[in-house]
PDB file of the backbone (N, CA, C, O) and the ligand in Angstrom, with CONECT records:
HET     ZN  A 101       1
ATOM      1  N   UNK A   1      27.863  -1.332   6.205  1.00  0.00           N
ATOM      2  CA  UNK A   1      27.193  -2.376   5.426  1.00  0.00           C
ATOM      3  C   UNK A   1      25.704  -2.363   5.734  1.00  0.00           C
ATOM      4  O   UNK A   1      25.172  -2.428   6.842  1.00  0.00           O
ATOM      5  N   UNK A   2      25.242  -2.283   4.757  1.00  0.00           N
ATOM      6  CA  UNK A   2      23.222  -2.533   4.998  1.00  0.00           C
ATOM      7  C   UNK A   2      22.550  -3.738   5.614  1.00  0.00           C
ATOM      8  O   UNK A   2      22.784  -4.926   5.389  1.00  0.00           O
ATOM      9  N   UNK A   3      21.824  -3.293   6.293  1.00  0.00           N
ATOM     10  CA  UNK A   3      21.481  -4.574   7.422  1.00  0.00           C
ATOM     11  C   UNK A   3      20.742  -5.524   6.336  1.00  0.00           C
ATOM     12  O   UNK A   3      19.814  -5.043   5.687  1.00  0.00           O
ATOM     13  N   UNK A   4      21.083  -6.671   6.161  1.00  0.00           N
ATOM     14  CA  UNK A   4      20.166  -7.396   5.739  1.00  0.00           C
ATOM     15  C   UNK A   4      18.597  -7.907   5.681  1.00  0.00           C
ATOM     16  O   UNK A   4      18.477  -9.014   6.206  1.00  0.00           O
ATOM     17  N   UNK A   5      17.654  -7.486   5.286  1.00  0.00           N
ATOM     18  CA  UNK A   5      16.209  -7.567   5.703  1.00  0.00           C
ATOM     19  C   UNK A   5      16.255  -9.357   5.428  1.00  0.00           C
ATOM     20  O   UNK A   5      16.932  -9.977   4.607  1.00  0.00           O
ATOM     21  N   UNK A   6      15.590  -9.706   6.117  1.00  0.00           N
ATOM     22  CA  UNK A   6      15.078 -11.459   5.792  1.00  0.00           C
ATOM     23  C   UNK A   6      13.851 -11.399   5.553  1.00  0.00           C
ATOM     24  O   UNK A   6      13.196 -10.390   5.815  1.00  0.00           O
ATOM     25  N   UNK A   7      13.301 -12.554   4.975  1.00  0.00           N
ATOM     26  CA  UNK A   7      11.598 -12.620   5.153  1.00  0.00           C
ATOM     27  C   UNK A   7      11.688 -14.494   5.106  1.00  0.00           C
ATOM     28  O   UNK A   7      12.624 -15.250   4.845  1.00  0.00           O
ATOM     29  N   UNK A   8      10.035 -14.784   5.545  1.00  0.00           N
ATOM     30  CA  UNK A   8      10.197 -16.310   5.784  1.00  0.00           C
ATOM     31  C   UNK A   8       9.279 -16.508   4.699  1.00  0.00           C
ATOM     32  O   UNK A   8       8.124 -16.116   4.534  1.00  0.00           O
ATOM     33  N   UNK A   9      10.037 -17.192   4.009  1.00  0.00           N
ATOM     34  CA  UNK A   9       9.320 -18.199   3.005  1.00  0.00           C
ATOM     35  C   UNK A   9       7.432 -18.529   3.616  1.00  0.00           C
ATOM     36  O   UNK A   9       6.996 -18.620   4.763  1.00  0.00           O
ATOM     37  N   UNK A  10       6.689 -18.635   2.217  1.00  0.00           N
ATOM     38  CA  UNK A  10       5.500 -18.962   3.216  1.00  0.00           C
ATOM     39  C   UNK A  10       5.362 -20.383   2.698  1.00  0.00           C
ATOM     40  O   UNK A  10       4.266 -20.941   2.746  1.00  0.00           O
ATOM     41  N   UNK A  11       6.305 -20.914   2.265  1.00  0.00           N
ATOM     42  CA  UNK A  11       5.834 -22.620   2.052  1.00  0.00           C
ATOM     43  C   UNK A  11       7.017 -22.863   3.025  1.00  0.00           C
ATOM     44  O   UNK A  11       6.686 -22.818   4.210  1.00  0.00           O
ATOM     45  N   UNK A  12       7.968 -23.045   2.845  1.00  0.00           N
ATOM     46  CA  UNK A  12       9.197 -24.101   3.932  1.00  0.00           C
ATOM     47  C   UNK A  12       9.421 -23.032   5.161  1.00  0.00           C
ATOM     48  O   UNK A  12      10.075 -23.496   6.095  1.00  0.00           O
ATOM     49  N   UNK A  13       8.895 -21.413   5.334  1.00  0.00           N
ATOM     50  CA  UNK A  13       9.622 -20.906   6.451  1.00  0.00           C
ATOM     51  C   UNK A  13      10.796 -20.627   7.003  1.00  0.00           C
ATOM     52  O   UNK A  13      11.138 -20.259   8.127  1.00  0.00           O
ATOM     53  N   UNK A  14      11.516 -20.938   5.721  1.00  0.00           N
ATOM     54  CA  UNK A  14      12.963 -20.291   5.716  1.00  0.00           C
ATOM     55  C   UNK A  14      12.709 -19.061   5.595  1.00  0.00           C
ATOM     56  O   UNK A  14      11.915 -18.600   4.775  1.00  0.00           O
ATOM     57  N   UNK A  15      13.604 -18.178   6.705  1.00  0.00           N
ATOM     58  CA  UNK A  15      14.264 -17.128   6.318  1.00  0.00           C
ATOM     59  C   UNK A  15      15.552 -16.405   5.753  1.00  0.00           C
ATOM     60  O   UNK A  15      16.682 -16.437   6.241  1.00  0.00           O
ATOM     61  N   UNK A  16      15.145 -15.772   4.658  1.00  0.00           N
ATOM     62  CA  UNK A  16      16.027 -15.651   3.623  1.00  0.00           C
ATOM     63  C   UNK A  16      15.801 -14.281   3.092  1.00  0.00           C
ATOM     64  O   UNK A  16      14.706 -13.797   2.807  1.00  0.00           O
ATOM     65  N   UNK A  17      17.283 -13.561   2.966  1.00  0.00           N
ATOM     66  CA  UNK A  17      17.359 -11.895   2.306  1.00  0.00           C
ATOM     67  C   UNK A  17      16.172 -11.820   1.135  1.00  0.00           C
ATOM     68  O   UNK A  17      15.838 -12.590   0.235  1.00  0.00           O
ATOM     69  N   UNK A  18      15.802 -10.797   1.489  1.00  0.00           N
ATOM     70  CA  UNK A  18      14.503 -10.512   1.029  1.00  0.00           C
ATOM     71  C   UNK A  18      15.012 -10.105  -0.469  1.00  0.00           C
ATOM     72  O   UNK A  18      14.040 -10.509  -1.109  1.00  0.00           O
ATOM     73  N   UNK A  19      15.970  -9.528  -1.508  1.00  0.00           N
ATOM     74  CA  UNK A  19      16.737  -9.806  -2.596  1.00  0.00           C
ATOM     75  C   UNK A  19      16.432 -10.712  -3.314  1.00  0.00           C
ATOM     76  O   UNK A  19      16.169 -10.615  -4.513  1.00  0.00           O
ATOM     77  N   UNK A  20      16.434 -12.217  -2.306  1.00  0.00           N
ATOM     78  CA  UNK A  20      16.958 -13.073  -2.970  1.00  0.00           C
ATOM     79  C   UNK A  20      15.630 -14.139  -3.259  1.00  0.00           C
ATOM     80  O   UNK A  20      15.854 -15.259  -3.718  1.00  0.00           O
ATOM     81  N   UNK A  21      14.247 -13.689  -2.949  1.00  0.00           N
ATOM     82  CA  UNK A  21      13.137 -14.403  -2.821  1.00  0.00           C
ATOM     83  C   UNK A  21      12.240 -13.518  -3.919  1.00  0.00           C
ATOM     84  O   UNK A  21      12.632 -12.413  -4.296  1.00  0.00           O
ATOM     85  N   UNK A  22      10.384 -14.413  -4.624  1.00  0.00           N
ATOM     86  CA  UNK A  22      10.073 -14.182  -4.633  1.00  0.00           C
ATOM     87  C   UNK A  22       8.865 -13.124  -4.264  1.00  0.00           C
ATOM     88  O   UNK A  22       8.193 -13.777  -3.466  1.00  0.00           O
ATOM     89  N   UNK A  23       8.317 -12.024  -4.393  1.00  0.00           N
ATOM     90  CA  UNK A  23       7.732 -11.009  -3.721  1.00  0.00           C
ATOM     91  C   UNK A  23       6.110 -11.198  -4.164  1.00  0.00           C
ATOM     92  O   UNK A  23       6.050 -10.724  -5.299  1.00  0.00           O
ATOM     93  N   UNK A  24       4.948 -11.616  -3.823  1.00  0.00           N
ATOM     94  CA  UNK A  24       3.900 -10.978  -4.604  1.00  0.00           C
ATOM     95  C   UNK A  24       3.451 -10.154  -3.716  1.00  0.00           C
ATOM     96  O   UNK A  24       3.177 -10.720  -2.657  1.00  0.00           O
ATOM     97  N   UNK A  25       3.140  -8.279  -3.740  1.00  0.00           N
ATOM     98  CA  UNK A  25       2.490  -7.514  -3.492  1.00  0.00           C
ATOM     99  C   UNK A  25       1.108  -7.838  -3.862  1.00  0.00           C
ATOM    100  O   UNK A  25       0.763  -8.332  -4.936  1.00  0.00           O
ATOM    101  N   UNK A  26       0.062  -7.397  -2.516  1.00  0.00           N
ATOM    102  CA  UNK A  26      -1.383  -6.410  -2.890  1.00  0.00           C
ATOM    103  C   UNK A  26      -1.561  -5.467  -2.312  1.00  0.00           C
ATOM    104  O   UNK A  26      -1.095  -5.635  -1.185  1.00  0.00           O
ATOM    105  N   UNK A  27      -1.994  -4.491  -2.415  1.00  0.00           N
ATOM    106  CA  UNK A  27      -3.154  -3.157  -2.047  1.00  0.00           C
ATOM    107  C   UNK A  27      -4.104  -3.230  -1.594  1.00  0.00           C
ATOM    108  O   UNK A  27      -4.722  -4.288  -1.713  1.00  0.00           O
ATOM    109  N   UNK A  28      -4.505  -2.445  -1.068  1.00  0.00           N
ATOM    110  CA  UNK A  28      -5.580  -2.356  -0.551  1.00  0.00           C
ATOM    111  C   UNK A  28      -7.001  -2.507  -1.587  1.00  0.00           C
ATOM    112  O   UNK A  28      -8.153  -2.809  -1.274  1.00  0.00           O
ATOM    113  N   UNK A  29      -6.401  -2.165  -2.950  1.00  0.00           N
ATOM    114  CA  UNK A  29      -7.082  -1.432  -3.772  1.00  0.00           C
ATOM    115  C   UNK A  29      -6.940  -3.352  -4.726  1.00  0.00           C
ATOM    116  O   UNK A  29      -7.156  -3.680  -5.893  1.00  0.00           O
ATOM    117  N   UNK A  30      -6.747  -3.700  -4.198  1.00  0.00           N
ATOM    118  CA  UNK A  30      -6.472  -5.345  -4.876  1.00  0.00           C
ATOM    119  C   UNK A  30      -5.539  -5.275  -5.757  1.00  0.00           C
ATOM    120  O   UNK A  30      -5.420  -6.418  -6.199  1.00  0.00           O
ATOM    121  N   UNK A  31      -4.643  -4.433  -6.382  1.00  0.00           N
ATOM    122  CA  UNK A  31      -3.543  -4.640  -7.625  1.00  0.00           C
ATOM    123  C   UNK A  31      -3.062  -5.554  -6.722  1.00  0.00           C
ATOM    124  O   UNK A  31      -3.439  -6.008  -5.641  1.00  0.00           O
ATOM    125  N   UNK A  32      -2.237  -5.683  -7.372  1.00  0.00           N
ATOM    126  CA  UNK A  32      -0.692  -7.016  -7.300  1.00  0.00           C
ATOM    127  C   UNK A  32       0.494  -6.341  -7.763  1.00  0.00           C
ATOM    128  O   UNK A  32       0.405  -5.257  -8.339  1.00  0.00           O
ATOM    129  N   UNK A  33       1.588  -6.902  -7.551  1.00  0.00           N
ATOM    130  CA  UNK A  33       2.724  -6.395  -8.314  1.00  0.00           C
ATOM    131  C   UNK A  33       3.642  -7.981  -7.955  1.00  0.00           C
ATOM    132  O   UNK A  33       3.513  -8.647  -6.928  1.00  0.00           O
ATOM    133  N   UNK A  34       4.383  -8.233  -8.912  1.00  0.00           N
ATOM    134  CA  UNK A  34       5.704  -8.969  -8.619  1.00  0.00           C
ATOM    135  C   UNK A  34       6.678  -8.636  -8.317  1.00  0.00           C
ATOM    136  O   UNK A  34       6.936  -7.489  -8.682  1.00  0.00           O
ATOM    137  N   UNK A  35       7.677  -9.300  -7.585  1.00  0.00           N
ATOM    138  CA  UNK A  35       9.038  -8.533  -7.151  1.00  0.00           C
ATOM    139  C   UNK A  35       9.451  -7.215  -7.539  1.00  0.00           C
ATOM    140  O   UNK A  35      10.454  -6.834  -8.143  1.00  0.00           O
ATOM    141  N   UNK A  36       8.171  -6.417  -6.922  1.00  0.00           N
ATOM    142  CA  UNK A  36       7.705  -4.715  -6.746  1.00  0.00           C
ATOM    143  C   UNK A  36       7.569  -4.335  -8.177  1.00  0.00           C
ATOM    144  O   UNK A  36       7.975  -3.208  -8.460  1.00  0.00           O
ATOM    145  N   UNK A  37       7.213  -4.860  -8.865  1.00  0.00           N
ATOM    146  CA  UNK A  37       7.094  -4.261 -10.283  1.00  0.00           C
ATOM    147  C   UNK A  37       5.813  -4.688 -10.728  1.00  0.00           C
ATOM    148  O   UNK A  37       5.463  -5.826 -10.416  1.00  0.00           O
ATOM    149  N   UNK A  38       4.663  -3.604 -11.750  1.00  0.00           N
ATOM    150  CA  UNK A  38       4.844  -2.187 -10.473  1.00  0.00           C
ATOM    151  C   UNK A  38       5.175  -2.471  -9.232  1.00  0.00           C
ATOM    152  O   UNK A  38       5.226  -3.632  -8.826  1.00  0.00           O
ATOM    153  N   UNK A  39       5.564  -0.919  -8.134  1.00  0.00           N
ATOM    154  CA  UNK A  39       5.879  -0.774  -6.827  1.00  0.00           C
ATOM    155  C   UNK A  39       4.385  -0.341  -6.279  1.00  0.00           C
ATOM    156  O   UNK A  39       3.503   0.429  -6.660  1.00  0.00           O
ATOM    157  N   UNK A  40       4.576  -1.244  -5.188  1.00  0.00           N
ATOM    158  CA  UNK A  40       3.189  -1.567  -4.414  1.00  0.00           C
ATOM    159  C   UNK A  40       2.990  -1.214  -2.757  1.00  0.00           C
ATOM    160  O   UNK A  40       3.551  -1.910  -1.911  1.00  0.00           O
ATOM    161  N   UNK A  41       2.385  -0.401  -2.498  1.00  0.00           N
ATOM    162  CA  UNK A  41       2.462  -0.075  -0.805  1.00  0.00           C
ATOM    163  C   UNK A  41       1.441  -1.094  -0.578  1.00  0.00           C
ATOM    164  O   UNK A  41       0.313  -0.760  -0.940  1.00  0.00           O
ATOM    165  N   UNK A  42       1.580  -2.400  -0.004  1.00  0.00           N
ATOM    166  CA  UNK A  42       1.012  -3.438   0.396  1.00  0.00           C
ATOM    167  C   UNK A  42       0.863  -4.355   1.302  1.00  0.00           C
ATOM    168  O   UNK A  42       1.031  -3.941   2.449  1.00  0.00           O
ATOM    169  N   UNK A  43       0.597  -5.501   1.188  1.00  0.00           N
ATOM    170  CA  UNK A  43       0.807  -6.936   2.048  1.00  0.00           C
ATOM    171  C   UNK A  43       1.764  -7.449   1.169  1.00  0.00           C
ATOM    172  O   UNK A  43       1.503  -7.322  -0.027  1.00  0.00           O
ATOM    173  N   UNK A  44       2.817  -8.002   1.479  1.00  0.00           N
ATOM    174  CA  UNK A  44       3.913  -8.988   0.642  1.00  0.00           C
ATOM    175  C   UNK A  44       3.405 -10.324   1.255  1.00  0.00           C
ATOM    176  O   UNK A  44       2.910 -10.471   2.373  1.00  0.00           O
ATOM    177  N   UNK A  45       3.592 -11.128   0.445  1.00  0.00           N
ATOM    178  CA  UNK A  45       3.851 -12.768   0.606  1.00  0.00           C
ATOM    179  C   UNK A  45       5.411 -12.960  -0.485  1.00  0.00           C
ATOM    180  O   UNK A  45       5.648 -12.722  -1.669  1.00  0.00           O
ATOM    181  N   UNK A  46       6.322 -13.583   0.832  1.00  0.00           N
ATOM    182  CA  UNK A  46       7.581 -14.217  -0.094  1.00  0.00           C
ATOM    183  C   UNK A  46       7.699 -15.936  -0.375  1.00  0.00           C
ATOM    184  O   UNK A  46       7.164 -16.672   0.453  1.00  0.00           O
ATOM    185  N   UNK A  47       8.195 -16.358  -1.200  1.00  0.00           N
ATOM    186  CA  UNK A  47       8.642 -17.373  -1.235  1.00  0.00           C
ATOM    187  C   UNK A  47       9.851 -17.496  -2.042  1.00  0.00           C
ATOM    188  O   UNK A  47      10.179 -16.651  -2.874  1.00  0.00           O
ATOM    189  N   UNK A  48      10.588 -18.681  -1.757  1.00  0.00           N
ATOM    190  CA  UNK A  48      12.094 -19.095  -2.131  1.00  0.00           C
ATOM    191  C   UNK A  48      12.056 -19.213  -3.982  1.00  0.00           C
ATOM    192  O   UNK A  48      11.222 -19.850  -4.624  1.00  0.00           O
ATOM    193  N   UNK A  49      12.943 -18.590  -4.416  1.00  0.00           N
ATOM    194  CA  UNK A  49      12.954 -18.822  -5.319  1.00  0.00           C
ATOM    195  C   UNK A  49      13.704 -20.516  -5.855  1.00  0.00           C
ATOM    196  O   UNK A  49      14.798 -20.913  -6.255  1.00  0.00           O
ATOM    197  N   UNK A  50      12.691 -20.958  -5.633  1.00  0.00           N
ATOM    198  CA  UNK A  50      12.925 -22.819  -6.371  1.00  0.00           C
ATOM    199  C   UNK A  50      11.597 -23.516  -6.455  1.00  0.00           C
ATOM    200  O   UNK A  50      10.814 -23.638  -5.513  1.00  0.00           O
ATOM    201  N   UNK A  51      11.426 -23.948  -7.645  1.00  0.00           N
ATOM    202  CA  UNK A  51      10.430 -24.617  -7.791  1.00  0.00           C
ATOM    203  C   UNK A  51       9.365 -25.423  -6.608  1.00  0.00           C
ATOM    204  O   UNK A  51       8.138 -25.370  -6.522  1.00  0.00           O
ATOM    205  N   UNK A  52      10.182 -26.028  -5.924  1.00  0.00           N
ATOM    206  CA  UNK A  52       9.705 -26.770  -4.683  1.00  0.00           C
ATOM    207  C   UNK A  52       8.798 -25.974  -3.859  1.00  0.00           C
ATOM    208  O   UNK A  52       7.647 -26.406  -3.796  1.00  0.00           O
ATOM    209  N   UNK A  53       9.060 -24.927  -3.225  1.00  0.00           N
ATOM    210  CA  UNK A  53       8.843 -23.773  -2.708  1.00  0.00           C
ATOM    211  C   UNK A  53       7.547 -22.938  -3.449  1.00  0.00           C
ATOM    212  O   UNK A  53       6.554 -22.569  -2.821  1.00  0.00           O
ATOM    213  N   UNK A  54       7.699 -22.775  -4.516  1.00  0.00           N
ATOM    214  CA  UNK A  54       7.042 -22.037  -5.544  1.00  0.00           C
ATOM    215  C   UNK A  54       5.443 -22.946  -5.601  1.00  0.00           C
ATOM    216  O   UNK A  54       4.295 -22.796  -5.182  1.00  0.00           O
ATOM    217  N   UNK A  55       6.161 -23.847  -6.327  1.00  0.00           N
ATOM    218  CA  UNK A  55       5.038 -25.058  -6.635  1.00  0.00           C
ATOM    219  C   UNK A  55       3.759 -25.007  -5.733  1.00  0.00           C
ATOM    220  O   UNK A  55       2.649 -24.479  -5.791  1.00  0.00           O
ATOM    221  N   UNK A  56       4.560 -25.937  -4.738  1.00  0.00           N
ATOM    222  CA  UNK A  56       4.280 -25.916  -3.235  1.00  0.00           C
ATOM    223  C   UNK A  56       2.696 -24.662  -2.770  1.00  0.00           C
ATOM    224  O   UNK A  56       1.527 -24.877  -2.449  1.00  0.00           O
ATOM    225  N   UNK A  57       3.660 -23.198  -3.011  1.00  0.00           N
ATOM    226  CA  UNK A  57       2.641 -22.300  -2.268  1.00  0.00           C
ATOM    227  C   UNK A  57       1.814 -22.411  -3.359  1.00  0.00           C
ATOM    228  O   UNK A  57       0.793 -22.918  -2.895  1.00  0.00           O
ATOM    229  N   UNK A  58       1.664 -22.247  -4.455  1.00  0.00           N
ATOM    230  CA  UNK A  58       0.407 -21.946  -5.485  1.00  0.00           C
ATOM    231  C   UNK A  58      -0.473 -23.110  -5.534  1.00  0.00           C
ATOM    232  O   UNK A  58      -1.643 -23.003  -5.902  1.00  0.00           O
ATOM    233  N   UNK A  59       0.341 -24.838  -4.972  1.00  0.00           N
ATOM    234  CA  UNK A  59      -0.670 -25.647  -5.235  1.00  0.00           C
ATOM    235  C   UNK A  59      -1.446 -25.741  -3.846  1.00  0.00           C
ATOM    236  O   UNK A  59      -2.431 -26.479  -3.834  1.00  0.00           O
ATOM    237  N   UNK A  60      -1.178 -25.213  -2.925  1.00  0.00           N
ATOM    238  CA  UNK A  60      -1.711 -24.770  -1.361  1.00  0.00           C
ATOM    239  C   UNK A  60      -2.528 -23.675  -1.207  1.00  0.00           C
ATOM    240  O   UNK A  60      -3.241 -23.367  -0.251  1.00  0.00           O
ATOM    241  N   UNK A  61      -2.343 -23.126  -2.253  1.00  0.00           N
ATOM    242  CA  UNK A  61      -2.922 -21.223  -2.197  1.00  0.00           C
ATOM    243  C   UNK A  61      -2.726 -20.974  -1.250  1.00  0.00           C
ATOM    244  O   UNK A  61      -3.637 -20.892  -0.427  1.00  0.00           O
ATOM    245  N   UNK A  62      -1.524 -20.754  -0.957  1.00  0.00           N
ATOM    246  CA  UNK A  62      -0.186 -20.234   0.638  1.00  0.00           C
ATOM    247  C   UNK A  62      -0.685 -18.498   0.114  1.00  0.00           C
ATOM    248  O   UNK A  62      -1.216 -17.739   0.925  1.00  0.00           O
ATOM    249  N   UNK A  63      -0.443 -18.143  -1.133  1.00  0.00           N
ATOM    250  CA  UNK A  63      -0.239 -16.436  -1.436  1.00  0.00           C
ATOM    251  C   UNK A  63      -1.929 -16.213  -1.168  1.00  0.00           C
ATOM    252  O   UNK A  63      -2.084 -15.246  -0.421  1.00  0.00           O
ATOM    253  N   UNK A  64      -3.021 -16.739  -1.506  1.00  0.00           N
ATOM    254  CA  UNK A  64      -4.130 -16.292  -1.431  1.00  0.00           C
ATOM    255  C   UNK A  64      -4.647 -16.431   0.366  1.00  0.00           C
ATOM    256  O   UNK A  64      -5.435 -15.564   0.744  1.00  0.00           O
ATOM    257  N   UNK A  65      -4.278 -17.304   1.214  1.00  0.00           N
ATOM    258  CA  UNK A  65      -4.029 -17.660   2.297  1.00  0.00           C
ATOM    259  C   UNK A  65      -3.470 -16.333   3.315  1.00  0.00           C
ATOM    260  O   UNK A  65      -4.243 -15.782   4.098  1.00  0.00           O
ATOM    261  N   UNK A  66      -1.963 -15.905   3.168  1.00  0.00           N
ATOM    262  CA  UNK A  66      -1.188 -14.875   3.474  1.00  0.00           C
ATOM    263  C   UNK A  66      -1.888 -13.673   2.844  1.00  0.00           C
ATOM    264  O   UNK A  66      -2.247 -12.885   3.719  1.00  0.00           O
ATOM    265  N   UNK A  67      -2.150 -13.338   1.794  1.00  0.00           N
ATOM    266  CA  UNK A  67      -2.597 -12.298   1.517  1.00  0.00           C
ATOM    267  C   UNK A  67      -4.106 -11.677   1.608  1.00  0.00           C
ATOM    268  O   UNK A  67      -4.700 -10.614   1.430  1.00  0.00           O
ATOM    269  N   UNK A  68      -4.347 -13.081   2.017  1.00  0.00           N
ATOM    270  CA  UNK A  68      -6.557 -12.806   2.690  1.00  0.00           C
ATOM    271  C   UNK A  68      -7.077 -12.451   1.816  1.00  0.00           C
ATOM    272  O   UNK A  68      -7.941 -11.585   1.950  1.00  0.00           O
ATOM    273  N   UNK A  69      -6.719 -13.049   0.392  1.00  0.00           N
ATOM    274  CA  UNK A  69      -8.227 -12.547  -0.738  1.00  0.00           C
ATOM    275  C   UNK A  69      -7.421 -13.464  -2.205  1.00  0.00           C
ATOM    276  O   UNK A  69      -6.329 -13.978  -2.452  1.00  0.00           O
ATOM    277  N   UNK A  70      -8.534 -13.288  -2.784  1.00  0.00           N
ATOM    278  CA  UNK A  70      -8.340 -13.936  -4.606  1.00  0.00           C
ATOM    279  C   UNK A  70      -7.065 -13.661  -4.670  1.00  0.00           C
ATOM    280  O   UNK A  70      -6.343 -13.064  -3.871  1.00  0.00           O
ATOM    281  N   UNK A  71      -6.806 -14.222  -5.851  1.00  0.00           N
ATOM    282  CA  UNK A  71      -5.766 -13.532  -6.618  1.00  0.00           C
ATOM    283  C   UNK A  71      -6.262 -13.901  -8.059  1.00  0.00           C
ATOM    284  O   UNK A  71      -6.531 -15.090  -8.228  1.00  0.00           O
ATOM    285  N   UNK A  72      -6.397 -13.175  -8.965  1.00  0.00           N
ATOM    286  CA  UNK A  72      -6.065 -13.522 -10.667  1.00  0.00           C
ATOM    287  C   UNK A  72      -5.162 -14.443 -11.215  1.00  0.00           C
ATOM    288  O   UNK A  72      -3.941 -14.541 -11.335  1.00  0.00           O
ATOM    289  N   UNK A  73      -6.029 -14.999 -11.469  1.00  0.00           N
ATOM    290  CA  UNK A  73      -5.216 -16.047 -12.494  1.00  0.00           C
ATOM    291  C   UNK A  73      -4.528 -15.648 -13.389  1.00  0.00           C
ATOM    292  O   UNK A  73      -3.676 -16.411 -13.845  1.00  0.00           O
ATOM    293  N   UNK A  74      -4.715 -14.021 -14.044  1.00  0.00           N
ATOM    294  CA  UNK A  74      -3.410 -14.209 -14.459  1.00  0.00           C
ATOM    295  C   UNK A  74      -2.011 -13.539 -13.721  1.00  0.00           C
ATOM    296  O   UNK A  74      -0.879 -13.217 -14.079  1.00  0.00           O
ATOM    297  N   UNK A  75      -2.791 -13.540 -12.511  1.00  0.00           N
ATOM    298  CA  UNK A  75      -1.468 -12.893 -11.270  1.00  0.00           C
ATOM    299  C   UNK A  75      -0.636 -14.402 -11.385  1.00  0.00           C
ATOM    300  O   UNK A  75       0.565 -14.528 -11.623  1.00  0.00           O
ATOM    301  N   UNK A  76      -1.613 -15.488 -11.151  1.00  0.00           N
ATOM    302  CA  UNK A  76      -0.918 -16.741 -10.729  1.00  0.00           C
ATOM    303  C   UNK A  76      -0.260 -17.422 -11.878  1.00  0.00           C
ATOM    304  O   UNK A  76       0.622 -18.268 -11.723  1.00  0.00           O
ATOM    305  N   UNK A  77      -0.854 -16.907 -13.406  1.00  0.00           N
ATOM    306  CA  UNK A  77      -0.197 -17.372 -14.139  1.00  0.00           C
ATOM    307  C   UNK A  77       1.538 -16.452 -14.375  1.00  0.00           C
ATOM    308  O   UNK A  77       2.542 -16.930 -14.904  1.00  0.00           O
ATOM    309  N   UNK A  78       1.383 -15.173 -13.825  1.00  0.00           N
ATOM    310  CA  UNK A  78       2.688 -14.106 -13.949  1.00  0.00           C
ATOM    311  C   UNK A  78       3.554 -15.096 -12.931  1.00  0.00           C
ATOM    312  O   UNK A  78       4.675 -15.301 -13.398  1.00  0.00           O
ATOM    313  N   UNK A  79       3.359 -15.656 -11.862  1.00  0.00           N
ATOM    314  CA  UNK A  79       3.977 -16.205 -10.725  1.00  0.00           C
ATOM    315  C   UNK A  79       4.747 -17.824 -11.535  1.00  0.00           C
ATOM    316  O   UNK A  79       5.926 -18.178 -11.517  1.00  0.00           O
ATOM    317  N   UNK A  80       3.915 -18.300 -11.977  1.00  0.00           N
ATOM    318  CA  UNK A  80       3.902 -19.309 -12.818  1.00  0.00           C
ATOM    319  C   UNK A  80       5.247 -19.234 -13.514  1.00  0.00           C
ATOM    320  O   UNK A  80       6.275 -19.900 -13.392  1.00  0.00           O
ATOM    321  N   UNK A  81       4.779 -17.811 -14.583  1.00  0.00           N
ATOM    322  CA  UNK A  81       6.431 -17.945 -15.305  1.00  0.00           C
ATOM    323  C   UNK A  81       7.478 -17.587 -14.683  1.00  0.00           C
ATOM    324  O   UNK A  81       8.615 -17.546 -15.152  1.00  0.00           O
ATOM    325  N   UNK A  82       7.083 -17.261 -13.403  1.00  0.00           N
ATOM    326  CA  UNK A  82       8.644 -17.118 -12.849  1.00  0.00           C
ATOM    327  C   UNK A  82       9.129 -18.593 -12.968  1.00  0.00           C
ATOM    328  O   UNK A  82      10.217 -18.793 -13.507  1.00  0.00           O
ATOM    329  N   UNK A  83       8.549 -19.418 -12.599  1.00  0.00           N
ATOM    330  CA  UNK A  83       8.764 -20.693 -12.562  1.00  0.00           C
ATOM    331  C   UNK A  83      10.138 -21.468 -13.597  1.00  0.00           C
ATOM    332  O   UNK A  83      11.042 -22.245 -13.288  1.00  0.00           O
ATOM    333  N   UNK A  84       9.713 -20.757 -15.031  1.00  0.00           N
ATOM    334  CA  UNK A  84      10.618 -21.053 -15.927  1.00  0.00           C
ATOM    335  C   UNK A  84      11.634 -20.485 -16.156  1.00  0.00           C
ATOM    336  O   UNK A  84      12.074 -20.552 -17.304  1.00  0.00           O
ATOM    337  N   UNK A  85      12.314 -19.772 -15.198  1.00  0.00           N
ATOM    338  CA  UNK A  85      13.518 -19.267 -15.130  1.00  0.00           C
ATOM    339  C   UNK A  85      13.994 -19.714 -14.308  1.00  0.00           C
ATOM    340  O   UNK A  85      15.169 -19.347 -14.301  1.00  0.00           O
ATOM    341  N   UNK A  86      13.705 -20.586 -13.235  1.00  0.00           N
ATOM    342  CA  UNK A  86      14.365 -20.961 -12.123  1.00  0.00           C
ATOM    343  C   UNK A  86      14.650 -22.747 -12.526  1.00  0.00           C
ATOM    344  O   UNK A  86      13.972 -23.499 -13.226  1.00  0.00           O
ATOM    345  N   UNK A  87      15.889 -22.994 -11.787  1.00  0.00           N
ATOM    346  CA  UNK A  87      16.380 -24.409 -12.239  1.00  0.00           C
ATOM    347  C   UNK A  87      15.474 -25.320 -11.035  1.00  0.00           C
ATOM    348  O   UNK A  87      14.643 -24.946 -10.207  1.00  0.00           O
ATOM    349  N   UNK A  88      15.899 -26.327 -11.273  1.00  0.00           N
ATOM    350  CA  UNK A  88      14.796 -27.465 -10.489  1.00  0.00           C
ATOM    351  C   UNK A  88      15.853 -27.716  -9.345  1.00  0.00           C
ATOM    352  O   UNK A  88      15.363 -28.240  -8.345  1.00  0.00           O
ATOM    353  N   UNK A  89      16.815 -27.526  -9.307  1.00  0.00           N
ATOM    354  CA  UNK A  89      17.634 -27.522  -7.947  1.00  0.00           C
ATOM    355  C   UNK A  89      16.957 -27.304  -6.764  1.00  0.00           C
ATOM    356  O   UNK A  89      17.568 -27.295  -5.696  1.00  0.00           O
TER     357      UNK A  89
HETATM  358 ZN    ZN A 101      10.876 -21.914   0.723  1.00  0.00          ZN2+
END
């Protein structure tokens, strides 16, 4: 069986299978990627996939924080619509 990777949330600090969380990649080169798409040799910042969590890091700038630079707004707006796929649970 495959070892489970975890990562800690960067708003609540849960750790949680890395599968099962949001991903934003950067580069060195400043791209971005979302849950590796594109695939990114980078810095990751995760967070839980639930609004609370989500909300939370973007209204904190937790990902610009963790990741030590800007991010694009429309990186934050791509992050955003994850938003609307996830239930408010
Ligand atoms: Zn969380």
């Amino acid at each position: 069986m495959p070892r489970t990777i975890l990562r800690q949330c960067i708003h609540c600090r849960q750790q949680l299978p890395r599968e099962s969380m949001l991903c934003l990649t950067s580069n060195r080169d400043h791209h971005f990627s979302i849950n590796g798409n594109p695939p990114l040799q980078g810095r990751s910042s995760y967070v839980c996939r639930n609004k609370a969590c989500l909300t939370e890091a973007l209204r904190a700038k937790k990902f610009q924080r963790t990741l030590k630079r800007a991010i694009p707004d429309a990186i934050l707006e791509a992050l955003n619509d994850q938003l609307k796929g996830i239930s408010s649970l």
